[in-house]
C-alpha positions in Angstrom: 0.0 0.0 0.0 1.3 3.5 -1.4 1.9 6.5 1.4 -1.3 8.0 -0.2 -3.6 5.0 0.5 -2.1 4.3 4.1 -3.2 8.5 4.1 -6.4 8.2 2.7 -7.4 5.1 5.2 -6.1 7.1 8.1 -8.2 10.0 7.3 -11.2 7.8 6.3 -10.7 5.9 9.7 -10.5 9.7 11.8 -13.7 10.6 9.9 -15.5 7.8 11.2 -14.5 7.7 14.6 -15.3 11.8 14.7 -18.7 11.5 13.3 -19.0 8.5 16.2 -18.6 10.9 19.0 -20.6 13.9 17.0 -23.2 11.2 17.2 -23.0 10.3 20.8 -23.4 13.8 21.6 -26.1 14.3 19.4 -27.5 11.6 20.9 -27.5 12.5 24.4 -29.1 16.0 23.8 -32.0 14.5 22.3 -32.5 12.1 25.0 -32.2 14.9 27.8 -33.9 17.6 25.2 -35.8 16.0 23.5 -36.4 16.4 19.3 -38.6 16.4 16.6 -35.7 15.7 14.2 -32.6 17.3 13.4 -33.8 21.2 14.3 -31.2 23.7 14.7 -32.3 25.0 17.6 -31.9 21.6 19.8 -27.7 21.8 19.3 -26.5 24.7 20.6 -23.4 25.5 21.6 -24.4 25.4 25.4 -25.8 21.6 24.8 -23.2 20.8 22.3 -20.8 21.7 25.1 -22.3 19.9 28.0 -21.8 16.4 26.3 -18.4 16.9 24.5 -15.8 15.1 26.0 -12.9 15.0 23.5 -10.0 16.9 22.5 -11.3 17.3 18.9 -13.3 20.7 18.7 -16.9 20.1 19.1 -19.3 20.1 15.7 -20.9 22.9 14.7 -24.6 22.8 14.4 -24.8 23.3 10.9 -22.4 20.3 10.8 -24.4 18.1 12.8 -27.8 19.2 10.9 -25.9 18.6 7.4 -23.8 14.9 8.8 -26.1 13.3 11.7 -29.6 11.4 10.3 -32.4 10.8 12.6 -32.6 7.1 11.7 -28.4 6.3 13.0 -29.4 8.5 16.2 -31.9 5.7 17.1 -29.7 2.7 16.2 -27.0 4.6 18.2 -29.2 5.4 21.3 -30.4 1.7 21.2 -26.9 -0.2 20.8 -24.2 2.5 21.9 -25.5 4.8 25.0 -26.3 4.2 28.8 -27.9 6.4 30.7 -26.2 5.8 34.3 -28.5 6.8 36.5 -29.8 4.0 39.3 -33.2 5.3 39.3 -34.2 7.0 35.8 -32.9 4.1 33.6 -34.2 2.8 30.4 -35.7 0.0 33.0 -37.9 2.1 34.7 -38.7 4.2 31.8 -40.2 1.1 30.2 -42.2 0.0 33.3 -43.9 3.1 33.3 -44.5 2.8 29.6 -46.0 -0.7 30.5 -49.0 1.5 31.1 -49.7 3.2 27.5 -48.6 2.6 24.1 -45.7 4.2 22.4 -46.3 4.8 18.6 -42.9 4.9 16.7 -42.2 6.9 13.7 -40.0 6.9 10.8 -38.9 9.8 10.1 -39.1 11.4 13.7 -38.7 10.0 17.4 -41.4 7.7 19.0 -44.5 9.1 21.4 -46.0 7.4 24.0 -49.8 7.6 24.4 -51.6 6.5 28.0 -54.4 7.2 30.4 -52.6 7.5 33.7 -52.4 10.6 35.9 -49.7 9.1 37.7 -47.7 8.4 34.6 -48.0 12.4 33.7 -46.9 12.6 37.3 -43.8 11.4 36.7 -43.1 12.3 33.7 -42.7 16.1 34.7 -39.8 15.2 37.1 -37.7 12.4 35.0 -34.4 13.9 33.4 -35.9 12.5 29.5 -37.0 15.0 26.8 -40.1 14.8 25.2 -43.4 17.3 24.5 -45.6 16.5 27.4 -49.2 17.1 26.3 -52.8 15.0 27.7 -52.2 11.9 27.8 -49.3 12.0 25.2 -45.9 12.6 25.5 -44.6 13.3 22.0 -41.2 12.7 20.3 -39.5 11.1 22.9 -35.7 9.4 21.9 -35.1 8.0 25.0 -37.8 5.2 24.5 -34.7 3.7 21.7 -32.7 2.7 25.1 -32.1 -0.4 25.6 -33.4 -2.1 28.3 -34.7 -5.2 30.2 -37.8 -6.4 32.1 -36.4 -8.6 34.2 -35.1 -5.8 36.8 -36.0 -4.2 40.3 -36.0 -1.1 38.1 -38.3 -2.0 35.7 -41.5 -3.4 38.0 -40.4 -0.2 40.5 -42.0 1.1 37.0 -44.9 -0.4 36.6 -45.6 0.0 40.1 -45.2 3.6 40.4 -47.4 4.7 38.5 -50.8 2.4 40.4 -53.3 4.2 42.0 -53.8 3.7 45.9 -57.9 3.5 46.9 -59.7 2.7 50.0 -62.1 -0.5 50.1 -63.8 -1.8 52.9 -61.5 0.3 55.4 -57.6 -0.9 53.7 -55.9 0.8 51.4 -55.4 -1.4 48.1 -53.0 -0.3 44.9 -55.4 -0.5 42.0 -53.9 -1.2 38.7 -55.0 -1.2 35.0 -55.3 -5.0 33.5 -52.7 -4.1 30.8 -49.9 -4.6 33.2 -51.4 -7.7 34.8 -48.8 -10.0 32.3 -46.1 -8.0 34.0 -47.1 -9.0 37.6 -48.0 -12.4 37.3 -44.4 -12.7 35.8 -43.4 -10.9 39.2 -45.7 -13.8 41.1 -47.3 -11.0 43.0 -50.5 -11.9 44.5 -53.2 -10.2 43.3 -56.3 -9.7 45.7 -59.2 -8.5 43.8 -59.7 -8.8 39.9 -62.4 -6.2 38.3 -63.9 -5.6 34.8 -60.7 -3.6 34.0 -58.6 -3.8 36.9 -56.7 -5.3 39.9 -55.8 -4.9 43.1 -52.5 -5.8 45.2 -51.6 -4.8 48.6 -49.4 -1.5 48.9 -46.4 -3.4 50.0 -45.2 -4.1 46.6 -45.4 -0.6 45.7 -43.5 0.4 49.0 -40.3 -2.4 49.1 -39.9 -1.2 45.3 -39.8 2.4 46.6 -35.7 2.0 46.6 -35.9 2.2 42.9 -38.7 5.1 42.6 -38.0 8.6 42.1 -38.3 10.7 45.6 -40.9 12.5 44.4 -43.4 9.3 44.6 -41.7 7.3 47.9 -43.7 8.8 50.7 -47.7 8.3 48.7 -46.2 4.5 49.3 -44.5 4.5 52.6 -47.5 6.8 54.3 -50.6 4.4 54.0 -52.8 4.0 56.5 -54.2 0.8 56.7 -52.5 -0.9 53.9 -53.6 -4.1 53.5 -52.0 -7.4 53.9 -48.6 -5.9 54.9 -49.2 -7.8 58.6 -48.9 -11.3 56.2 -46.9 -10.0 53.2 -43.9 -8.4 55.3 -42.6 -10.9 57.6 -43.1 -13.4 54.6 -40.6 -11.6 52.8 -38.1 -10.5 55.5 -37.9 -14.5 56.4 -37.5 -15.7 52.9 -34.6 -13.2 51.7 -32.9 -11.5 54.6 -33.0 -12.9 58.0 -35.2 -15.2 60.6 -35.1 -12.5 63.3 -37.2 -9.6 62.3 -36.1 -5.9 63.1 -38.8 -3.3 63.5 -39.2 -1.6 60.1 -36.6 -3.6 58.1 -39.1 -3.7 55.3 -41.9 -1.1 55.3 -44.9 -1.8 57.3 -42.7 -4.5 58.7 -43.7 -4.7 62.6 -41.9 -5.7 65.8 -40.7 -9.5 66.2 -42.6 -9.6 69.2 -46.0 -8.8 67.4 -45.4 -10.7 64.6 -44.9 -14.1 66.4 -47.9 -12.6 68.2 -50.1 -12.6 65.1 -48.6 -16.2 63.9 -49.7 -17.8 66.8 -53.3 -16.2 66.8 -54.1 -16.8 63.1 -52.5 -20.9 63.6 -53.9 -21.2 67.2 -51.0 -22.9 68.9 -47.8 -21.6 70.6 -43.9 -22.5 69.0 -42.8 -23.0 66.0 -43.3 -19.8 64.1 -40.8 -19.2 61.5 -42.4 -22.9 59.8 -45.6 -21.2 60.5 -44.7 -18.3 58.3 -43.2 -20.8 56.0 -46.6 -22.2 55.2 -48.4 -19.2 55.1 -46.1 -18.1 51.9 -47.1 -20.9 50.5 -50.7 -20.7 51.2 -50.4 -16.8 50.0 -49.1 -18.0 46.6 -45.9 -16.6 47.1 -43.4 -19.4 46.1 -42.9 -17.8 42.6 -41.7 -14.4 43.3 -39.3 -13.4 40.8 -35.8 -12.5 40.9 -37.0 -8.6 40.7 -38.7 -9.2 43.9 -36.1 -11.4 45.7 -33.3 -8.9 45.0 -35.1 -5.5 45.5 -36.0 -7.1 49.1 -32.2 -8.0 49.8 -31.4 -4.4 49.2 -33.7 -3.6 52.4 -31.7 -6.0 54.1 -28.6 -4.5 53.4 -29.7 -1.0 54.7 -31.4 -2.8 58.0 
């Protein structure tokens, strides 16, 4: 190979790697901003600036508008960026998704369309761009990250974004039947099935509190009355974390001394309680609980 070729590849090779980072950065400003497409008004210097790490000189914008295609910003968000942050993830993100539809585009970024005040709720405090209008939050590039559904992160998602009601005196999170798949997969008990909904006791909305935005922790960890949290709590604490039981190790998690208390009323005979509480997680349905559950659960263990 001639000095010119080995020139040519060189400069060919620097191009490419270039135009990588100009797309990472591109990329990264739409998903905190937000885009319709490639407008010059979402790359300006100040955002150009905040996500250029390199000693090359950062792009101008009418470089990035003429060079960067919508359609490589997707693949790129999808296979090349993480959003490090352990409670707005692409996991989460999805969970609360779980609860609309998202409508992708072509030529433009995807939109997600739902029915859920809670979802709006949370919307308005995550760090992902998008135009937030009723019930549709429009051109949104962050829904390319990749992600999976088989995390604490992801059902702290789905859960978030339940509804908490009163019914005969407890307090009950109500949830639409769309995300039903995604708690049976959980093996979460669920207590009452209606026409278009279900209901689940609170404390799976408050142990998954660890991976929920602060803005949403205390409408779960403030319930009066939540139901089933006398059963649900020691069952848990028992069968991930420890056989002794420390007052409010999990939430809504009582003292031992009232939990063997309420063991030996509901079985009517002394000694013997931690098999007792054994059985009642399998009489509960709780023998299937998924690695999600197990592992969120462990976490209150470790700041016991």
């Amino acid at each position: 190979m001639n000095l010119y070729n080995r020139g040519m590849r060189r400069t060919i090779e620097y191009r490419k790697k270039y135009l990588n980072k100009v797309y990472e950065a591109a990329s990264m400003i739409v998903i905190k901003y937000g885009g319709v497409g490639m407008k010059r008004n979402n790359f300006t210097t100040e955002r150009l600036m905040e996500f250029w790490n390199h000693d090359e000189p950062f792009p101008s914008k009418s470089f990035i508008i003429y060079a960067v295609r919508v359609n490589v910003i997707k693949w790129f968000i999808r296979h090349k960026i993480q959003w490090k942050d352990d409670i707005w993830n692409a996991d989460f993100l999805q969970g609360m998704a779980a609860h609309g539809k998202i409508k992708w585009h072509i030529t433009c970024f995807p939109s997600l369309y739902y029915d859920n005040e809670n979802v709006t709720s949370l919307i308005k405090v995550c760090p992902f761009g998008g135009r937030l209008k009723r019930h549709g939050w429009h051109y949104v590039p962050s829904l390319y990250l990749a992600y999976s559904t088989d995390t604490p992160s992801y059902l702290a998602g789905v859960l978030a974004c339940a509804d908490i009601i009163e019914k005969d005196g407890f307090s009950y999170a109500k949830m639409d039947l769309s995300v039903k798949c995604w708690i049976d997969m959980a093996g979460i008990p669920i207590v009452f099935t209606g026409e278009d909904y279900f209901l689940i006791s609170p404390i799976w909305g408050a142990i998954f509190t660890l991976k929920m935005p602060e803005e949403v922790r205390s409408r779960w960890l403030n319930i009066k009355r939540p139901y089933g949290t006398d059963f649900y709590a020691p069952i848990l604490w028992k069968t991930y974390v420890s056989n002794t039981f420390p007052r409010n190790g999990l939430p809504y998690l009582r003292s031992q001394r009232k939990i063997y208390y309420d063991f030996e009323k509901a079985n009517g005979e002394k000694g013997k309680i931690l098999k007792k509480i054994e059985m009642a997680r399998v009489v509960g349905g709780m023998t299937m609980l998924s690695n999600a559950v197990r592992d969120i659960v462990k976490m209150w263990g470790e700041e016991a």
